[in-house]
N, C-alpha and C positions, 0 to 999 in steps of 0.2 A: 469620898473613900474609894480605892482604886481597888478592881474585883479581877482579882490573877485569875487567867482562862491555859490551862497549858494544853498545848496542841501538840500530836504524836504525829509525825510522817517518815515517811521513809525520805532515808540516803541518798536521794537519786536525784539525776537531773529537772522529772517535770513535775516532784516535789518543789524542790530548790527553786525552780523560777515562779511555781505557782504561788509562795508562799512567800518570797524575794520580799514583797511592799513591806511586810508586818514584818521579817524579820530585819529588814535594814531600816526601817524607821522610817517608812517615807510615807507613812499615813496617820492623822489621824484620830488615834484610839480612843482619846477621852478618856475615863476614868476603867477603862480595861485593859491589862499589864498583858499582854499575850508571850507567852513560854513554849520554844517549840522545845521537843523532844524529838529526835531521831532515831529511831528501830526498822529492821528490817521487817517486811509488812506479815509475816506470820508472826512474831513478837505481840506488835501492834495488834493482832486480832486475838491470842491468848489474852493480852490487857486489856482489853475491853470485853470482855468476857468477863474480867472480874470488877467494872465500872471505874478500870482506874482513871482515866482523864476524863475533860470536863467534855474535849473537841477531838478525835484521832479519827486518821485515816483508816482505813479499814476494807478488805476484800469485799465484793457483796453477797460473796457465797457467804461470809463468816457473819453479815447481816441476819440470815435468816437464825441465827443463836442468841440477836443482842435487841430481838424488839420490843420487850418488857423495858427494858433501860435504859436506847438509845433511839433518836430520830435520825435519820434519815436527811443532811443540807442538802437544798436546792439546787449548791454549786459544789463543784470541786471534784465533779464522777472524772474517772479513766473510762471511758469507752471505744474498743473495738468496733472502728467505721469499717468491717469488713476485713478486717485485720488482728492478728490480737497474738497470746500466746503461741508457740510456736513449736513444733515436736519434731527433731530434730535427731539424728545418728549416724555412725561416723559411717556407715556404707547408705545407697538408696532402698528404701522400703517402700512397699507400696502399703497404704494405712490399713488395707486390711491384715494385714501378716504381726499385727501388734498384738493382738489377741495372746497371751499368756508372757508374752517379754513384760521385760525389766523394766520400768522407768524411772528416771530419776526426776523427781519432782517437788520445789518449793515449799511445800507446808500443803497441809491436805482439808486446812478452811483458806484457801486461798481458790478463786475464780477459777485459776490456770486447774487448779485439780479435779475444780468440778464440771467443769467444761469438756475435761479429756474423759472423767467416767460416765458422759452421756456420749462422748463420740464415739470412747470402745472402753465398756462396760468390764473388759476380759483380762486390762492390765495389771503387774502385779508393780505396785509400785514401793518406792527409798525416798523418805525423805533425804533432801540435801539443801544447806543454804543454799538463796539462790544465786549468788554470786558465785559458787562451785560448780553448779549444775555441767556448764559447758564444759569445765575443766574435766570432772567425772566421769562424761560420756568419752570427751576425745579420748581418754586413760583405758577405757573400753570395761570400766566398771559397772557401767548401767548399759543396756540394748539401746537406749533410748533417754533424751532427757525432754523436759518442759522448759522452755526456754520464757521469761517475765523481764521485764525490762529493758536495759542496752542488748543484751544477748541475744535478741531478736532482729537486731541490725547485724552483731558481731558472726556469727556462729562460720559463715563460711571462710572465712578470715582462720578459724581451727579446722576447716580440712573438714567440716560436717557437713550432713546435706540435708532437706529438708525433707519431713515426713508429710507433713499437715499443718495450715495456719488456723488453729482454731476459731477464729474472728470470721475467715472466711465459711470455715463448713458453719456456723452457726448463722451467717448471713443466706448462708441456701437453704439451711433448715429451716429458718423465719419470714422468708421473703424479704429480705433485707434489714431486719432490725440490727442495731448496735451490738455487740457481746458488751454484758455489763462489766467489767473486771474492778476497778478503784472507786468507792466513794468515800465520803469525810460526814460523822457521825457528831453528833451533841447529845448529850445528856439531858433525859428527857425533866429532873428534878432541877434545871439551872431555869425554869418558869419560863412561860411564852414573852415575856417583854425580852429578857436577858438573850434568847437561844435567837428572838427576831434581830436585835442590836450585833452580839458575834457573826451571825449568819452575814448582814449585811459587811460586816469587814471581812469575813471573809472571799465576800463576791467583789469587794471595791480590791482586794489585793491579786487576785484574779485578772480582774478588768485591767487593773496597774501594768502587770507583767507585759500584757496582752499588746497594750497600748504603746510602751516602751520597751518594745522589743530585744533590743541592740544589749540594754543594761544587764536584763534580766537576762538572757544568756550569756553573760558572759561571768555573772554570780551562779548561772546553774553547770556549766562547762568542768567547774570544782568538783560538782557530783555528777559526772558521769563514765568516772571509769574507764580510761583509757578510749573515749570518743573524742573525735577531733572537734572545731567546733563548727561545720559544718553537718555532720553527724548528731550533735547534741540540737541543735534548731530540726531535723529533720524528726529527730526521737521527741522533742517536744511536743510538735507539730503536730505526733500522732495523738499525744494523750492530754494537753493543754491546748485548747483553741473554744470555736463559740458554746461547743456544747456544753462544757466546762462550767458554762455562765450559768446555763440550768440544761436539766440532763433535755427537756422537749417531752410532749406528749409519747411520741412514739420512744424516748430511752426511759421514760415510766412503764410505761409497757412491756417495754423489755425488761428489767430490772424485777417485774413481777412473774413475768414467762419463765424466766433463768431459775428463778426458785422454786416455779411452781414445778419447773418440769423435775429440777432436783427432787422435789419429793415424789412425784410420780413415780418414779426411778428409783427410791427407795433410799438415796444418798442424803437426804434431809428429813429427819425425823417425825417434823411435824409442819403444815402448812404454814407458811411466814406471811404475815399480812404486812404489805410494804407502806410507811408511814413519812412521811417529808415533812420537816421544819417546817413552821413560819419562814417569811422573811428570808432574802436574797437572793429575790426570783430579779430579771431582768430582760436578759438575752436571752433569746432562742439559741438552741442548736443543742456534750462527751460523756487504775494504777491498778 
């Protein structure tokens, strides 16, 4: 009997290639039907909030809301090597002068959000999808937007300039840890055999992309929005590569700092104890 697993991820390019093997058939699955869904990744963490999928991607700020009900996979984190979200406006700012502006920013359980209210505590921030953000600020709607995904490569291309990369102030804040921003969540009631078996496909679809390079950008190149495909392997690059395989001792660590500090900070309510699947550990080394 074949046991339907549907997986939630976002739109985007290092979705699209991460996720390539399983959705173009070129692994497999055995008696598990894998179903992706596609939502913009604040979507995706309102629904898993309410346990709708079995597998979704998910911010890891929006982790610290879902760990009565969800684990934590081995594989499939975005992490910020010293790079990450981006705060951006259409004149130069120096990042302390943010303090009471406007910002426009993605969804407010989304990494990018809570990453900016420990770098400056003083913003008043809009949500906007995050595919708009850029368009927002250049309009001179927001002081300020948070830039997540392509628009992190894009932004000077619209005449913006950079404020702060929050990957980087968080790599000096830590001594160099990872900024956690994307991980990929299962349901902690699908039992340790099942979550250890999906886990591992999702690490073998992973490793696929990884390995066959060439294919799988040119299936993620479709989501990326106005990126060429030189630009789509570079934005890849940043957030699918070995860490990917498993986040590493030290992006566990980080992944528990980023929440712990969230609640020091008062922006997470209650201490999140950070929990990782079974199964589809491998590789050392990273939405």
């Amino acid at each position: 009997m074949s046991r339907r697993i549907r997986v939630g991820h976002s739109p985007d390019s290092d979705d699209a290639f991460m996720f390539y093997a399983l959705a173009a058939g070129k692994l497999d699955t055995g008696a598990l039907e894998f179903v992706h869904e596609l939502c913009d990744i604040e979507t995706l963490n309102r629904r898993a909030l309410a346990g709708d999928l079995e597998v979704t991607a998910v911010s890891i700020h929006a982790y610290a809301y879902l760990t009565d009900r969800y684990l934590l996979l081995p594989c499939g984190a975005s992490m910020g090597e010293g790079y990450g979200p981006r705060i951006v406006a259409t004149r130069p700012l120096r990042p302390e002068t943010l303090a009471g502006r406007r910002v426009a920013v993605p969804g407010t359980l989304t990494s990018a959000f809570l990453a900016l209210k420990l770098f400056q505590p003083d913003v008043a921030t809009e949500v906007v999808p995050f595919d708009r953000v850029l368009e927002h600020v250049a309009q001179g709607r927001a002081d300020a937007g948070l830039l997540i995904h392509e628009g992190q490569l894009t932004y000077a291309s619209a005449g913006l300039h950079l404020v702060a990369d929050l990957g980087e102030w968080w790599a000096e804040e830590t001594g160099g840890l990872p900024l956690p921003l994307g991980g990929n969540v299962i349901r902690r009631d699908l039992g340790e055999e099942l979550i250890a078996r999906v886990a591992g496909q999702i690490r073998a679809s992973i490793a696929y992309a990884l390995e066959h390079r060439a294919e799988a950008l040119a299936h993620a190149q479709a989501f990326g929005r106005g990126l060429d495909l030189a630009q789509t392997d570079e934005f890849v690059g940043m957030y699918v590569n070995p860490r990917t395989l498993d986040y590493g001792q030290d992006g566990r660590r980080a992944v528990q700092l980023f929440l712990d500090r969230g609640y020091e900070a008062g922006l997470i309510p209650r201490r999140a104890k950070v929990e990782f699947a079974p199964g589809g550990h491998g590789g050392a080394g990273e939405s």
